[in-house]
C-alpha positions in Angstrom: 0.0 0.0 0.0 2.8 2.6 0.8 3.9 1.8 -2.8 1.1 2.6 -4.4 0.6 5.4 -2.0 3.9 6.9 -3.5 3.1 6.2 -6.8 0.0 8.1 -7.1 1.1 11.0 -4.8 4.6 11.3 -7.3 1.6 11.3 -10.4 -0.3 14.1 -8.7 2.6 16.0 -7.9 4.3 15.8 -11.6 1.0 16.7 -12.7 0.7 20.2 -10.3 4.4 20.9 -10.7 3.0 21.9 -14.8 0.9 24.8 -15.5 -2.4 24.0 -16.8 -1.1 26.1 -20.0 1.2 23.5 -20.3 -1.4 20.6 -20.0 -3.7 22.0 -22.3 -1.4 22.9 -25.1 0.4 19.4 -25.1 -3.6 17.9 -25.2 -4.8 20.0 -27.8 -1.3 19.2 -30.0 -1.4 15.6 -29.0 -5.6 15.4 -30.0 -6.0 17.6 -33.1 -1.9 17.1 -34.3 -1.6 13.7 -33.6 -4.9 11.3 -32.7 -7.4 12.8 -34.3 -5.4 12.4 -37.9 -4.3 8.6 -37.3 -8.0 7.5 -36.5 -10.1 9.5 -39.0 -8.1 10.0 -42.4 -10.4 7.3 -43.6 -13.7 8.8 -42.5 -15.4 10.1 -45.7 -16.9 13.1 -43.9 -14.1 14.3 -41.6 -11.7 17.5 -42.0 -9.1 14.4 -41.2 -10.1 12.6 -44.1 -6.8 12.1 -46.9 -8.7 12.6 -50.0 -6.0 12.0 -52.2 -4.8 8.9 -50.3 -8.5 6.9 -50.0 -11.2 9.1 -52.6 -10.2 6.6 -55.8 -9.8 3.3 -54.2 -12.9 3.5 -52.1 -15.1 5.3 -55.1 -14.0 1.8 -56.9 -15.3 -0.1 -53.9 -17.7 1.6 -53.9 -18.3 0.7 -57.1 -17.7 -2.6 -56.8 -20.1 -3.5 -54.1 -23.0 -1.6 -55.8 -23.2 -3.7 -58.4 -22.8 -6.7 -56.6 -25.9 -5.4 -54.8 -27.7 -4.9 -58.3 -26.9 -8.4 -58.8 -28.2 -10.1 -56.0 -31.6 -8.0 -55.7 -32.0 -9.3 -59.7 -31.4 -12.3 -58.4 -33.6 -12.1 -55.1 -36.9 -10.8 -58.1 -36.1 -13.5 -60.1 -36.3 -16.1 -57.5 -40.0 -14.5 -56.5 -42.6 -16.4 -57.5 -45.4 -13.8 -56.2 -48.2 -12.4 -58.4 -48.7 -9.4 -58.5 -52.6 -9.1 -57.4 -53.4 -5.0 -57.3 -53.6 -3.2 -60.7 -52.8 0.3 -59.8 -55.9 1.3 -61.0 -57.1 3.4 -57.8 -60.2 0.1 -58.0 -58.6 -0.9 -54.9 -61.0 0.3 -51.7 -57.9 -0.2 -49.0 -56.8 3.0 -48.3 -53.0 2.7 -46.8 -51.5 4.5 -43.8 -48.3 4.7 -46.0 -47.8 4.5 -49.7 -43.9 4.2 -50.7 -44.3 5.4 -54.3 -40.5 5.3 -56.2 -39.9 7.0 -59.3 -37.3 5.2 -61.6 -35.8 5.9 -65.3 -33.6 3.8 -67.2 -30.2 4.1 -65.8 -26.8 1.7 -65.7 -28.1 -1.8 -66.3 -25.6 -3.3 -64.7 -26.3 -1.3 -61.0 -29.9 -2.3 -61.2 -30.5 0.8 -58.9 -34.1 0.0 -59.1 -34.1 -3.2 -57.8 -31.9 -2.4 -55.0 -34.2 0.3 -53.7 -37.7 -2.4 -54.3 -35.5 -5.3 -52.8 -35.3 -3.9 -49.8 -38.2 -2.1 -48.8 -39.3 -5.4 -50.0 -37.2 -7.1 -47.0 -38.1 -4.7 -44.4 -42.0 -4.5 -44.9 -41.9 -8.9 -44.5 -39.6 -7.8 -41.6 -42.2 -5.6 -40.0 -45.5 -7.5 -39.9 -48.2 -6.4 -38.1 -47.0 -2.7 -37.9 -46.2 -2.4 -41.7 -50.0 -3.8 -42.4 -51.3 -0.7 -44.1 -48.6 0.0 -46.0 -48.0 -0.1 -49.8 -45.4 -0.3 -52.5 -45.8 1.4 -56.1 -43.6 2.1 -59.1 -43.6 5.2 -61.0 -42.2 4.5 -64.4 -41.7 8.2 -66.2 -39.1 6.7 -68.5 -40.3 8.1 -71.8 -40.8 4.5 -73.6 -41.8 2.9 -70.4 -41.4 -0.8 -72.6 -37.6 -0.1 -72.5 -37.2 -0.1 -68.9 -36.2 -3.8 -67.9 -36.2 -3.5 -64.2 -39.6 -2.2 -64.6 -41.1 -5.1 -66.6 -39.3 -7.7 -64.0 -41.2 -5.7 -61.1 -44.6 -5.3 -62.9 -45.2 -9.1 -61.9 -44.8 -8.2 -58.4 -46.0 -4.8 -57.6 -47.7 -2.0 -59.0 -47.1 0.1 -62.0 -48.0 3.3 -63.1 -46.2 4.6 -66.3 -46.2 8.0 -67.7 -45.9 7.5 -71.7 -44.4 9.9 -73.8 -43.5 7.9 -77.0 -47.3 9.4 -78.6 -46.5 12.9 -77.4 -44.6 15.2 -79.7 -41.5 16.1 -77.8 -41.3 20.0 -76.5 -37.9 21.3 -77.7 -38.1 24.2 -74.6 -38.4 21.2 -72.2 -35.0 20.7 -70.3 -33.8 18.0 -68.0 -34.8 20.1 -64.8 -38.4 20.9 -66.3 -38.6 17.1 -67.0 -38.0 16.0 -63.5 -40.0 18.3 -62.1 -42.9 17.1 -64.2 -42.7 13.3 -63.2 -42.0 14.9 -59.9 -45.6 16.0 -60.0 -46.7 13.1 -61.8 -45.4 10.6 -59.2 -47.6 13.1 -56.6 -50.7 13.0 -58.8 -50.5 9.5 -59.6 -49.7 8.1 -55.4 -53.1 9.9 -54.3 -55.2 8.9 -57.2 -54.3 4.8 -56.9 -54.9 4.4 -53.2 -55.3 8.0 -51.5 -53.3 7.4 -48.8 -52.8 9.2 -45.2 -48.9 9.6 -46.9 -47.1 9.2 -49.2 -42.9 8.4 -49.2 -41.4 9.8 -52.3 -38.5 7.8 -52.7 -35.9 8.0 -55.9 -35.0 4.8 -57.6 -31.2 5.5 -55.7 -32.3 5.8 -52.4 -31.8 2.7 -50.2 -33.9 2.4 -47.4 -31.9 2.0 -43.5 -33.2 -0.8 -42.1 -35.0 1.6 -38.5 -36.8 3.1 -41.4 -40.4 2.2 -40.5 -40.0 2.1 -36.9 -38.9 6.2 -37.4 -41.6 6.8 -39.5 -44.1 4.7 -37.5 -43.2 7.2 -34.5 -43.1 9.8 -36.0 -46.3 9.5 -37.4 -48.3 8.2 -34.0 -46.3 10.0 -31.6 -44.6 13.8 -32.8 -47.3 14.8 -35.9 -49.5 15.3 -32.7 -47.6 18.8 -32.6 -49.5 21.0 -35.1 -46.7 22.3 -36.4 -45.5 19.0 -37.7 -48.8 17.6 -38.8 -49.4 20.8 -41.2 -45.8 20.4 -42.5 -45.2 20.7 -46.2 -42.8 17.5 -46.7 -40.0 15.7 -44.1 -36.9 15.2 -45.7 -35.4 11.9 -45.4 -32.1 12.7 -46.5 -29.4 15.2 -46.9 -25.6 14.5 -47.8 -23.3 14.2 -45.6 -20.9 16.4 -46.6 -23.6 19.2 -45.9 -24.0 18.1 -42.1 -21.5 19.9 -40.4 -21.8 22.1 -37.8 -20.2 24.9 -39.7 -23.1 25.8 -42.2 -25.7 28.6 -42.6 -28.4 26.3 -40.7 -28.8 28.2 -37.6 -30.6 25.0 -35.6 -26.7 23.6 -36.1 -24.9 26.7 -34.6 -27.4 25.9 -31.4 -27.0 22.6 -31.2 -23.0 23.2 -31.3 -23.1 25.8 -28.8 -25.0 23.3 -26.1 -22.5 20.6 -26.9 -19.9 22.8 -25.7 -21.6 23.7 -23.2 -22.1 20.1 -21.8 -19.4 18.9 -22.1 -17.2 22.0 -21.3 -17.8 21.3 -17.5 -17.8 17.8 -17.8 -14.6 17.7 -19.1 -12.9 21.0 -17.0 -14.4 18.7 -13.8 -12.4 15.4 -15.5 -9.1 17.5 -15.6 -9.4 18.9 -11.9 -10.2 15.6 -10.7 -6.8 14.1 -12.7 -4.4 17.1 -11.6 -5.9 17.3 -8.3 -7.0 20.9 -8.6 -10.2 22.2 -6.0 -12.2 23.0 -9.2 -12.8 24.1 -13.0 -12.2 28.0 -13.8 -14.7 29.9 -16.4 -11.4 29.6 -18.3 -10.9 26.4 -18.0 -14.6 25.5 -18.9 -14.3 27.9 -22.0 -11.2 25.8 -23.3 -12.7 22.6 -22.9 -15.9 23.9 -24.3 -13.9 25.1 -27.8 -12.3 22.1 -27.7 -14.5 19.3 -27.4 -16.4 21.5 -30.5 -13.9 21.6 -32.5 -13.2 18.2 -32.4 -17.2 17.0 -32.8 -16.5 19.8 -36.0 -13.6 18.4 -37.6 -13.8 14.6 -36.4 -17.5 15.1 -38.5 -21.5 16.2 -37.0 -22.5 13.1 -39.4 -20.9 10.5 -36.7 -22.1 11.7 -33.9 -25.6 11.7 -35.2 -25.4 7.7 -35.9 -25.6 7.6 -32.1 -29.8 8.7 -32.7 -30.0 5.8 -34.5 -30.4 3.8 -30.7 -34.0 4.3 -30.7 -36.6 6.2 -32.8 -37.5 9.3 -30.1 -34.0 10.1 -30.8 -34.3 11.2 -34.5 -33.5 14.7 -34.4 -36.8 17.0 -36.0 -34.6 20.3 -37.7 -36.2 23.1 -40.3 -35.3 21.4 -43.7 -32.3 22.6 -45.8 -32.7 23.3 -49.6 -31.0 20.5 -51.3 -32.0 17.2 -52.6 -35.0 14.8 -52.7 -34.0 10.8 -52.7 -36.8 11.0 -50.3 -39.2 12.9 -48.9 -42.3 12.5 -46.5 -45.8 14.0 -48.0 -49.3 13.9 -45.8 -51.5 13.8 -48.4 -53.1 17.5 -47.9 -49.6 18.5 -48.4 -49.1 16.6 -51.1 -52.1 18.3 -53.1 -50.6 21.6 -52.2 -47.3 20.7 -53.3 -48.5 19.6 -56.8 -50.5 22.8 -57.3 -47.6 25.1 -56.1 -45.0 22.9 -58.4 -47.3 23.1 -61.3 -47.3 26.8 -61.3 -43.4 27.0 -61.4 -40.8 26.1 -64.2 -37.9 24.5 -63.3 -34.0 25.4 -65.0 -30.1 24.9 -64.5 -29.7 26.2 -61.2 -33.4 25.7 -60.0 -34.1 22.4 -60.1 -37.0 20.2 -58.0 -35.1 20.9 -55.0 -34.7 24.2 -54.9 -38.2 25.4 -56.0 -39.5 23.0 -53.2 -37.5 24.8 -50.9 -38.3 28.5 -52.7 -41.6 27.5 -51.6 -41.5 27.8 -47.6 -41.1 31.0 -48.1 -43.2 32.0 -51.2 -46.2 30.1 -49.7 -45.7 30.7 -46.0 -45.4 26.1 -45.4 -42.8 24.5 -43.1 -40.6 21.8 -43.8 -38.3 19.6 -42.2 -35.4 17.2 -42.2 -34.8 14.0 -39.9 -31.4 13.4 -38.8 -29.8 10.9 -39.1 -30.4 9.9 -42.8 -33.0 7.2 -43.2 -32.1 6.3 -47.2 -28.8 6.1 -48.0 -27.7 7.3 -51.5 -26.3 4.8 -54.0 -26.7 6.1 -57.0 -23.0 7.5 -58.3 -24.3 7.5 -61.7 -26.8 10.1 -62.4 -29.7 10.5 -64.9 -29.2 14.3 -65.4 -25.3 14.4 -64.7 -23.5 12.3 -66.6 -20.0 11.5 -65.2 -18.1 8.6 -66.6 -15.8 8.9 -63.4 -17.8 9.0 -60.4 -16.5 10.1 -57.1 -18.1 9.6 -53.3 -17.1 13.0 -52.8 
């Protein structure tokens, strides 16, 4: 005992014969020079991350493994041996809690993007049972000779179809890419409320692939938080935003708050860690203040995106912010919203620079709606090879 006595009485007194100067500037080299860099240069969304060490090999990985998954969920639909017994012709008198409706085009054959994004909502509504009862699958084929589309004519056995056919129409020289979406955007709308008229409607693209918590979060949100007014009268919840826009350094001012009361948790908690450890009486305001920059700075630069897989533990913990303008894999409509969302899209023409995304988001303002974004992501985005950008080398980032 005297031994370890000594021992800890020489620690302490090394440690108080330093100034806390000292202390702090060795941790903040030793964390942000040192740790930090060996154990996140191969996380995709850190400041750490080496781009030009990791970016190609893991974009051909990437690659790799998507099309792997294309092949197995062709082979999972080919396997199937169950008729498809709705028509799609809005005959149908069950009206569904949730209708998944997911717009595809003719893309990459060899990703089967499609059939990724059906193959696993597939998996995950068998998974469910009872709780996924009154929900529904539909395709929205707006590929403009709806025959070509392969993936299509496999899942037309299986689910249903709707298909918006342009091959009799005489094609609209003034009608760009952006225009187009926007149109089957609206479409896809039109089409989900007239076939079942559902309570809502989940707007997912044909490169979105469901997380597997995704009904659980939905089902609560649904029976527990859209008893807030506010929520209930919502224009659309996003589903998804990249990653690389989830920092806390951005112009959302919900993020700036949140990163302010992190620092502020765990600027005591940590000043009270290093008293304890050097054997000081207690924290300073200047030693809460350091540890309060420091422990954001690191959540900042070690990547927000991370620390918001922790939510994942349990469906309450889905973070409800004000939606962000870009992108749509997939979005969250009650049905009111969704016929004011059709009308207000109809009335607007869509360009370069002001695509579906952005006159959704124009909207909020324009029209006076709310919108908003669950975090973390519930789809993730597989789909490297666009229908309006076409890149022969794709990148993650």
């Amino acid at each position: 005992f005297n031994t370890r006595d000594s021992t800890r009485a020489l620690y302490f007194g090394l440690l108080r014969d330093y100034s806390p100067c000292i202390h702090l500037l060795t941790l903040t080299v030793v964390t942000f020079g040192v740790l930090a860099p060996l154990v996140c240069h191969q996380l995709l969304h850190s400041y750490f991350y080496l781009r030009r060490w990791h970016l190609n090999p893991m974009s051909q990985e990437f690659l790799e493994q998507n099309q792997q998954e294309g092949q197995d969920a062709l082979h999972h639909f080919e396997k199937m041996q169950m008729p498809n017994t709705s028509d799609a012709s809005g005959s149908d008198s069950f009206q569904p809690l949730l209708l998944i409706a997911i717009i595809t085009v003719q893309r990459r054959n060899d990703f089967h993007y499609v059939l990724q994004v059906a193959s696993h909502f597939h998996r995950l509504l068998q998974k469910c049972g009872t709780h996924c009862q009154r929900h529904r699958m539909l395709l929205c084929n707006v590929e403009s000779d709806p025959s070509s589309h392969q993936d299509v004519r496999l899942l037309s056995s299986l689910f249903p179809v709707v298909s918006r056919d342009r091959t009799a129409e005489n094609p609209d020289p003034s009608l760009n890419q952006f225009e187009k979406e926007k149109q089957d955007y609206v479409f896809r709308l039109e089409q989900s409320l007239l076939v079942y008229s559902p309570q809502f409607i989940l707007l997912v693209e044909d490169d979105a692939v469901p997380e597997k918590e995704i009904f659980s979060v939905l089902q609560h949100l649904i029976s527990a938080r859209f008893s807030k007014p506010y929520l209930r009268d919502t224009l659309y919840f996003k589903m998804y935003h990249p990653e690389r826009l989830q920092h806390y350094f951005n112009p959302e001012p919900m993020r700036i708050l949140e990163w302010l009361g992190l620092g502020m948790f765990l600027g005591p908690v940590l000043a009270g860690t290093y008293c304890r450890a050097v054997g000081r009486a207690g924290p300073s305001w200047s030693l809460v203040a350091f540890f309060a920059l420091y422990s954001m700075a690191l959540a900042e630069l070690v990547g927000r995106h991370y620390g918001l897989e922790l939510r994942r533990l349990h469906p309450a913990l889905y973070n409800v912010v004000p939606a962000s303008e870009c992108c749509t894999p997939a979005m969250l409509f009650p049905a009111a919203s969704a016929r004011r969302a059709s009308g207000y899209l109809r009335g607007l023409r869509c360009r370069q620079g002001f695509a579906k995304d952005t006159t959704l988001y124009s909207l909020l303002r324009a029209k006076g709606e709310n919108a908003f974004v669950l975090e973390p992501n519930l789809v993730r985005h597989v789909g490297m090879y666009s229908s309006l950008r076409l890149k022969s080398n794709p990148k993650l980032l």
